[in-house]
N, C-alpha and C positions, 0 to 999 in steps of 0.2 A: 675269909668267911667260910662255915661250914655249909657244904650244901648236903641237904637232904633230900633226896629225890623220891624218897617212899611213900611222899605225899599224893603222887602223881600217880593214881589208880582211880580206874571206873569202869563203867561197862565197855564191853568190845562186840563188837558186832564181825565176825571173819569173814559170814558170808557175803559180806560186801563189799570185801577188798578195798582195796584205795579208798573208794568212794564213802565207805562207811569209818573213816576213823573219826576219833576225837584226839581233845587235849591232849589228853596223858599218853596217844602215842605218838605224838608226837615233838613235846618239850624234849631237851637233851639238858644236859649238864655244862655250863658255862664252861668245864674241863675239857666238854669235847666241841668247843666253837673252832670252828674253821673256815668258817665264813662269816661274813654280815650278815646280821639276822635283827630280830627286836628280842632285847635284853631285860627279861624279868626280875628286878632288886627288891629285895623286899628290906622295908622299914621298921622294925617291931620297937616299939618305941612309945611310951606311955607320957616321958619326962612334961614334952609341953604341953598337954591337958592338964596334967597337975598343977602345973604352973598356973595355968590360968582357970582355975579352980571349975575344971569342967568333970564329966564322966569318969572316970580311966577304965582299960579294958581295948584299948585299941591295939596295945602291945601284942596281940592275937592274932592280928588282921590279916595278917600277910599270908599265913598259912591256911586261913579261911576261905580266905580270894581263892588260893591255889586249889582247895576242896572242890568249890561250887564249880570252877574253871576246870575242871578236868574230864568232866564227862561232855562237856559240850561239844557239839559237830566242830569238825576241820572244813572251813569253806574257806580257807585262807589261803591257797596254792603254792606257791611253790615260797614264803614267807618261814625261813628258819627261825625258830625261837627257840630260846634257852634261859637255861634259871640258875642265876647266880646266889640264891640261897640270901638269907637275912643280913643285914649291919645291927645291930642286938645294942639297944642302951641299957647297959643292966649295973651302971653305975653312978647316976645320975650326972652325969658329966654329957650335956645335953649339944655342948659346943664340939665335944671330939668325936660324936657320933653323927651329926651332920657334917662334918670335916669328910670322914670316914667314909659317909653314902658320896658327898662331892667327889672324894677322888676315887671310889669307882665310876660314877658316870661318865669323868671325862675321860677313865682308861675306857669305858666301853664306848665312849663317842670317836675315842682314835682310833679304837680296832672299828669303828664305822658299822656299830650295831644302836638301832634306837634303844633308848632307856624308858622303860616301863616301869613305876617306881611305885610298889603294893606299900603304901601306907599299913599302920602310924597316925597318930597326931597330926594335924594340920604343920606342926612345925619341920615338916619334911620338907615342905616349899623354900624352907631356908635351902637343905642341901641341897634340894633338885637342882635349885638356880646358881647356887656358886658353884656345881660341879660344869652346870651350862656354860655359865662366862668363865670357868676354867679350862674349857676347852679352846674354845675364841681367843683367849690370852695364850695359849697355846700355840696357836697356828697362826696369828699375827695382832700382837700386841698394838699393834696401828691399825687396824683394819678392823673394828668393830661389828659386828650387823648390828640392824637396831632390829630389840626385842624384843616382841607384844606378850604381855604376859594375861592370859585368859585365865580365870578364875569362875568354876559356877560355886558359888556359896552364899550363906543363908548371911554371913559376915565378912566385914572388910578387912579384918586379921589385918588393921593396921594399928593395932596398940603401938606404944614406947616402950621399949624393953626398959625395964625397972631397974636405973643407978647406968647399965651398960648393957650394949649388947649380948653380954656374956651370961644375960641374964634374961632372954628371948625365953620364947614358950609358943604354943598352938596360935597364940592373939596375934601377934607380932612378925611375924614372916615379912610382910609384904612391908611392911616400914623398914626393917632389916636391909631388904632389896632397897628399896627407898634411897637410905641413906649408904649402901654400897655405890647405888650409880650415883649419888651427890659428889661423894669422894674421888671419881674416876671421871666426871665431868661425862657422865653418859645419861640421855635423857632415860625416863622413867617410863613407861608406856603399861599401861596397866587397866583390866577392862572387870570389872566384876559384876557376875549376871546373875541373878536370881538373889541378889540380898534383900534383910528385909529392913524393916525402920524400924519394927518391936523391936529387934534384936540387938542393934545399934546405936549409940548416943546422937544426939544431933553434934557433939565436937567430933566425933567417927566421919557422919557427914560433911563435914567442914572441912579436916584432914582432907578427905576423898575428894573434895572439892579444888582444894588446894593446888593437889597432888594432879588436878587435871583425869582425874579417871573415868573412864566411862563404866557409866551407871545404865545398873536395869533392875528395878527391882520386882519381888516377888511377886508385887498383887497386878503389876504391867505385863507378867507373862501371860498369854492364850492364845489361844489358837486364832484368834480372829488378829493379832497382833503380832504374831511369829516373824510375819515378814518384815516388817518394821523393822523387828529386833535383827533379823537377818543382816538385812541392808547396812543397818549401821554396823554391825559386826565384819561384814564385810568391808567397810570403808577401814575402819582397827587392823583389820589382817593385809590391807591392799597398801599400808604404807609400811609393812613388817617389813626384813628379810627373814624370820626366825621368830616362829611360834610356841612358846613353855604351854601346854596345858596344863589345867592341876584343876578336880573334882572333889569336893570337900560335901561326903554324900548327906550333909545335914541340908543340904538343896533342896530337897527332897522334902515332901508331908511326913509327918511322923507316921502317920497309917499305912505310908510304903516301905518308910526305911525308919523304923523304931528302934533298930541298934544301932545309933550312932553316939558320939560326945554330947552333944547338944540337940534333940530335936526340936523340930521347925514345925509352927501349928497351923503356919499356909503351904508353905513352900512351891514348888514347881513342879509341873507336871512329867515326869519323866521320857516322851515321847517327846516334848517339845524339846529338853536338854540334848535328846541324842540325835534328832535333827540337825540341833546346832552342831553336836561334834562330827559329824558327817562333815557337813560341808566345810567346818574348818581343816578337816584332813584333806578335804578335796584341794585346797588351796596351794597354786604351785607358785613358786620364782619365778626368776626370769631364764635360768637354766632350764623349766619345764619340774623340777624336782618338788615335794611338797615342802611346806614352811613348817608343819608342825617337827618339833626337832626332839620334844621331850616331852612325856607327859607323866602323870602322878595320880594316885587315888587316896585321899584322905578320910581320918576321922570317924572309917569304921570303926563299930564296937561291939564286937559280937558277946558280950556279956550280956549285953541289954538287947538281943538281939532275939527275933519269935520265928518259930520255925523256918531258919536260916532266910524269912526273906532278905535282909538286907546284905546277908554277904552273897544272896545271888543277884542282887543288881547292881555292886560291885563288880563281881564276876560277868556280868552280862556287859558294862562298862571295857573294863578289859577285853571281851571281844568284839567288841566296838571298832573302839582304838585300834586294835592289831589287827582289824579286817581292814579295815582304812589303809595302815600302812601297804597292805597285800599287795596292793596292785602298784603301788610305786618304788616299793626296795629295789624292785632287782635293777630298774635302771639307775638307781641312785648308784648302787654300789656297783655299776659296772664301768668306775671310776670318772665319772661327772665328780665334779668339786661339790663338794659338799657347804 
């Protein structure tokens, strides 16, 4: 992958020294990783919205994300981060560009950097996850974890890939996984929070049902029910060893995040989602280490997008996440088993 690091400019404050950096001073180039750190991949990738006859314009994303993310404060401490530049589907071959993102996550899960993965298309979820369990098979082909897969989206993105997998799109990820753990005799674990029922068929429902998944939907989110959703969220992450996040920003009202694939005309309040992603980063092992292992941001679409709010809370997403991890890399990689 070509990295382009010119992206990474914003204001600088000198007179503050330390205290006053942002982003862009301090991303580095995946060329100069020498430590664990959290690993920024970006996804630019249009192919499965097309597919699944939604928006296109997300193929932008990545470098979007990287815009709004660059001038914001460093409260992250001593959390190295680097940017390993785009995986580019620019040939409609939608299977060797998810291949492609998989095996760099799991090169950057053995050099034991988290993977942060700027969407693209919801069908990024495909690679995020086989680069995950490509790691796992890596390090011991018997020795599984079991892995909770979090999803906040407005849908279940559990279509039927059409004739064959080969033939996946943004719809389809989480069936993908689906029938990956069927074939491996690994159980399915799958939570999806903030969908809605406009947006999905009642067989969508059924599936999901099927499939054992925990459900929350759109118009069940509020603040006077937060903790609800917590608690069972917490019961999901308390039987994990290994957490995939993945953010598919059409979660969201369209009055907050208007550039997306698909907007959402309830959706969830964005305070309550980042609550949740709090406490899911807070969530450790039994080594003390966190469970969240890999996360993702889908479905931006900055075409359709009004005075950049939606790639800033993307961006604000982003340092969410990577605040989260702050406080637990450095023991992670101060070689505890991962």
């Amino acid at each position: 992958m070509t990295i382009d690091m010119s992206v990474w400019q914003g204001r600088t404050d000198p007179e503050d020294g330390e205290r006053g950096l942002r982003f862009h001073q301090k991303v580095q180039s995946a060329d100069q990783a020498n430590q664990p750190g959290c690993m920024l991949i970006g996804f630019a990738c249009d192919e499965g919205v097309s597919r699944n006859k939604g928006r296109v314009g997300a193929y932008s994303a990545p470098n979007e994300i990287r815009k709004m993310l660059a001038s914001l404060p460093w409260h992250h401490h001593a959390l190295p981060l680097f940017d390993s530049g785009d995986v580019c589907c620019d040939d409609h071959d939608l299977s060797k560009a998810q291949k492609r993102l998989a095996d760099n996550i799991s090169e950057a899960m053995r050099q034991k950097h988290f993977p942060l993965i700027l969407g693209g298309g919801h069908e990024v979820a495909w690679g995020s996850f086989q680069g995950l369990a490509n790691h796992y098979l890596q390090k011991s082909p018997s020795d599984i974890p079991k892995i909770g897969i979090i999803n906040f989206d407005a849908h279940f993105d559990l279509r039927t890939p059409s004739g064959n997998a080969l033939n996946g799109s943004s719809g389809t990820p989480f069936s993908q996984i689906a029938e990956f753990c069927h074939n491996r005799q690994w159980a399915f674990h799958y939570a999806c929070l903030g969908v809605s029922r406009a947006s999905n068929t009642q067989a969508l429902f059924d599936k999901a049902e099927d499939l054992n998944v925990l459900v929350v939907e759109d118009t069940d989110f509020t603040a006077a029910t937060l903790a609800t959703i917590e608690d069972k969220l917490s019961t999901f992450v308390s039987e994990m060893d290994a957490i995939y996040l993945t953010i598919d920003i059409d979660v969201f009202p369209a009055a907050t995040a208007p550039g997306v694939s698909a907007p959402a005309a309830h959706g969830v309040d964005y305070v309550l989602v980042e609550r949740l992603i709090r406490h899911i980063g807070n969530a450790k092992d039994k080594h003390g280490l966190p469970k969240l292992k890999i996360a993702d941001i889908a479905e931006l679409n900055p075409r359709y997008d009004i005075d950049n709010h939606t790639s800033r809370l993307a961006a604000r997403l982003v340092w969410t996440i990577s605040r989260s991890l702050a406080d637990h890399l450095v023991t992670e990689n101060q070689g505890v088993k991962q």
